[in-house]
C-alpha positions in Angstrom: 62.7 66.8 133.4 64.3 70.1 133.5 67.9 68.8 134.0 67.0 66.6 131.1 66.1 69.6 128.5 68.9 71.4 129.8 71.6 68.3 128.6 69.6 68.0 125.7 69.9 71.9 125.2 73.5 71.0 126.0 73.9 68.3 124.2 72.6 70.2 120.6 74.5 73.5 120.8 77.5 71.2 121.2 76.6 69.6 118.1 76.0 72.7 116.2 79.4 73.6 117.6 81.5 71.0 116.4 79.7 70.9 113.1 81.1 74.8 112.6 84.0 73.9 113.3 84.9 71.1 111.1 83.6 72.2 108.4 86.1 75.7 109.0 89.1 73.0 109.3 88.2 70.9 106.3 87.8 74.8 104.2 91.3 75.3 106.2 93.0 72.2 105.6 92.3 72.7 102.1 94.2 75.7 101.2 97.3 74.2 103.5 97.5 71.7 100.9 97.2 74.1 98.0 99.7 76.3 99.4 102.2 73.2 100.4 102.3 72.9 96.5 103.9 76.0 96.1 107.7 75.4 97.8 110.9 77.2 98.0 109.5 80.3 98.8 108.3 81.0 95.4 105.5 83.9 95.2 103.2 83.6 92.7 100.4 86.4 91.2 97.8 84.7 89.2 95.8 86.6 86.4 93.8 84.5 84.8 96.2 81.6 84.8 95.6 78.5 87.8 98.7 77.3 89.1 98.2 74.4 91.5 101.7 73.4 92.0 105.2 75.4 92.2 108.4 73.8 93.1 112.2 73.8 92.5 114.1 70.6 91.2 117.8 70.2 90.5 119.2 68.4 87.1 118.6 65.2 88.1 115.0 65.5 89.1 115.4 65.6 92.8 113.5 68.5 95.0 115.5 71.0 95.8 115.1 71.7 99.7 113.8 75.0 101.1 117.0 76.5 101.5 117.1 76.8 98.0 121.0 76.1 97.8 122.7 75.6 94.6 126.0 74.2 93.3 127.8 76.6 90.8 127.3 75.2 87.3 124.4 73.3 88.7 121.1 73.6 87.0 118.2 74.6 88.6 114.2 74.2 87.5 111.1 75.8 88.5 108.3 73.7 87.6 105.1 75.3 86.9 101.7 73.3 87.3 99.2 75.6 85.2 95.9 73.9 85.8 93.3 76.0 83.8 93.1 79.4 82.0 94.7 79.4 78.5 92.7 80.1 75.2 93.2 76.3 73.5 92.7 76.6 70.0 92.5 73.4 67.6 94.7 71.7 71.0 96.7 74.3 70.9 97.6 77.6 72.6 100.0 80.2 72.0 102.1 80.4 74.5 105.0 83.0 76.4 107.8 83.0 79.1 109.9 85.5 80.0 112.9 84.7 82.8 115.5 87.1 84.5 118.2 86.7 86.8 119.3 89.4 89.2 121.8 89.5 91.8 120.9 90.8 95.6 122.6 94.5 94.4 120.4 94.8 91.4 123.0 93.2 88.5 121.1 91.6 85.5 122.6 88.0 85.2 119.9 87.0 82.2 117.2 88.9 80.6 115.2 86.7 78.6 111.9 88.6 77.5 110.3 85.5 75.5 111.8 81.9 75.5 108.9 80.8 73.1 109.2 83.7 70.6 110.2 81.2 67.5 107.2 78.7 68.6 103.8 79.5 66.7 102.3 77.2 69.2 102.4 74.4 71.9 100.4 71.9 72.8 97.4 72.2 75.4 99.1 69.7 77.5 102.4 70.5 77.2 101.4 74.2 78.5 99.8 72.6 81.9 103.5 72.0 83.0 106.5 74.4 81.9 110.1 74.1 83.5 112.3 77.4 83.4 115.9 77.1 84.3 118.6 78.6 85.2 122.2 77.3 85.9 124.6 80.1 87.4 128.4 78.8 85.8 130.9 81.7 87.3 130.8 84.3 89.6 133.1 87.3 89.5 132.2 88.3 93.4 129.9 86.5 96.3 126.4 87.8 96.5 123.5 87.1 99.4 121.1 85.6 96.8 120.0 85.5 93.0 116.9 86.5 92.1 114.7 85.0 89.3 111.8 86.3 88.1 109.1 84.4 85.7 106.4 85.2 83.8 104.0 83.1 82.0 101.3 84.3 79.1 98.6 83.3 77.3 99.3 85.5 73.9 95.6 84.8 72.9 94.2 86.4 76.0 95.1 88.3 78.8 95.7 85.7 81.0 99.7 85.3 82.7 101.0 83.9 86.0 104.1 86.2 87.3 106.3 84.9 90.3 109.9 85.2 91.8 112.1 83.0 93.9 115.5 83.3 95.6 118.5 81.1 95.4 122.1 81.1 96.8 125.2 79.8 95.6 126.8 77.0 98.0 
């Protein structure tokens, strides 16, 4: 009788065990798939702004592998999944995107402080997916990497989404 309670004992903090656990891997496996939506090494601070996915694609559509390597006078897009957070107003929000390019040593390649600036507004859903690019066309001297940094705004609120990623030149 004993040795049965003692299986059963067993048995049931076994249970409770295994119970713990999958429900820490399920939380877990979770955020691994969030973050396996954000590629190429792209960092990405969120205020207000949800961005569930965050990947590189060359001209033609294609992914753009984790090395991030470029062909001179080859275009490169970030695409920007922005899931939830901007003020929509009659379908629309008011939208802004800023974009600049350094080099490795600290050169400024492009400075553009807001590519919607002649746009009164866009459309809800064209704001859930916005596509920055950046084509490098000549270089004067060979640097490590480029540098682009992004930011996206809501101008009716407070709400952006800032982020960086590297590239090289192959």
């Amino acid at each position: 009788m004993k040795y049965t309670i003692f299986l059963l004992a067993a048995f049931l903090f076994i249970s409770c065990d295994f119970k713990v656990s999958t429900k820490e891997n399920k939380s877990t496996e979770k955020k691994a798939d969030r973050l396996s939506k954000i590629r190429n090494g792209i960092l990405i601070e969120q205020k207000g702004l949800l961005v569930s996915q965050a990947f590189l694609v060359y001209e033609d559509g294609s992914l753009v592998p984790e090395t991030n390597l470029v062909e001179l006078k080859k275009e490169l897009t970030v695409h920007l999944v922005i899931d939830t957070g901007f003020s929509v107003t009659e379908g629309h929000v008011r939208l802004g995107a800023s974009e600049k390019v350094e080099t490795n040593e600290g050169d400024q390649v492009l400075n553009e402080e807001d590519l919607f600036s002649g746009k009164d507004k866009v459309s809800a859903t064209d704001a859930k997916l916005i596509t920055l690019k950046v084509r490098i066309d000549q270089v004067a001297k060979l640097f490590d990497y480029y540098k682009v940094s992004f930011r996206v705004w809501d101008k009716n609120n407070q709400h952006e989404v800032r982020g960086s990623y590297k590239f090289n030149i192959q």
